[in-house]
N, C-alpha and C positions, 0 to 999 in steps of 0.2 A: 244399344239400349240407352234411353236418358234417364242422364244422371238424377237422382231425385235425392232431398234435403230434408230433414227429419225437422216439421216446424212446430209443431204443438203436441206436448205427451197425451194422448189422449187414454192412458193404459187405464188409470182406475176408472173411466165415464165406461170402457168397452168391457170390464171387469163385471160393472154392475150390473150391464145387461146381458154380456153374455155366460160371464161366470168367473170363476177363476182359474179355469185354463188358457185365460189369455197371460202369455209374455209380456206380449205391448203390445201397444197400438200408437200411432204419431200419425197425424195430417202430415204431406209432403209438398213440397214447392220442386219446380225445375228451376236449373239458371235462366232459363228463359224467360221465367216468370219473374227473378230476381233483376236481369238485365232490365226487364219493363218496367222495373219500381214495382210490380205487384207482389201481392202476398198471397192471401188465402180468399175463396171464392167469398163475396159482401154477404152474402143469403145464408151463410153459413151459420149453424148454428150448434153449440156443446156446452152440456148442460149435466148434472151428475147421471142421468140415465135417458140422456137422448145424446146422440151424432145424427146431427143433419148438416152434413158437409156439404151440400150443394155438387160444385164440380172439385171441390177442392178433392185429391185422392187421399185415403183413409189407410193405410198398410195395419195389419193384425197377423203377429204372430202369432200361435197357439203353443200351449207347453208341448204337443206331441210332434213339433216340427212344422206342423201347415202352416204358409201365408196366404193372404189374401188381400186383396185391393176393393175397398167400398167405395162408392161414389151416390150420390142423388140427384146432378142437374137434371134435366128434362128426359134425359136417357139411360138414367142411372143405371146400378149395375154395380155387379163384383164377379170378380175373376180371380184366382187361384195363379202365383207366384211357384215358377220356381228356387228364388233364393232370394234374399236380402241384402246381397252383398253391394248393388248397385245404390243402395241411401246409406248420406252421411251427415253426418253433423252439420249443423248452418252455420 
């Protein structure tokens, strides 16, 4: 599994649209992306009631245990985590 980096809180933007059963929510980076100099996808966009992360990935936890992975590049998509234990701090 690759290691993923907790880059931007996104908890109160995912809060306001989804509600307040979100835990958190954080954009993430790989080292990969950190080895490359890059950061978060340029098209990216977070705003108090829009995430539009582009490719950048979106992690949301929920108060009742779920996570989940958002994305919006050309292919976007979310898919269903089974833990969190794999992102850390940058």
């Amino acid at each position: 599994m690759t290691k993923l980096y907790r880059h931007r809180d996104l908890t109160q933007e995912a809060k306001n649209i989804i509600g307040d059963e979100v835990e958190y929510a954080y954009s993430t980076i790989t080292q990969d992306d950190i080895n490359r100099g890059q950061s978060i996808d340029p098209s990216a966009s977070f705003q108090l009631n829009s995430i539009q992360p582009g490719g950048t990935p979106v992690i949301v936890k929920m108060k009742n245990g779920k996570i989940f992975n958002i994305w919006s590049s050309e292919w976007g998509g979310i898919d269903s985590r089974d833990t969190d234990s794999d992102i850390e701090e940058l």
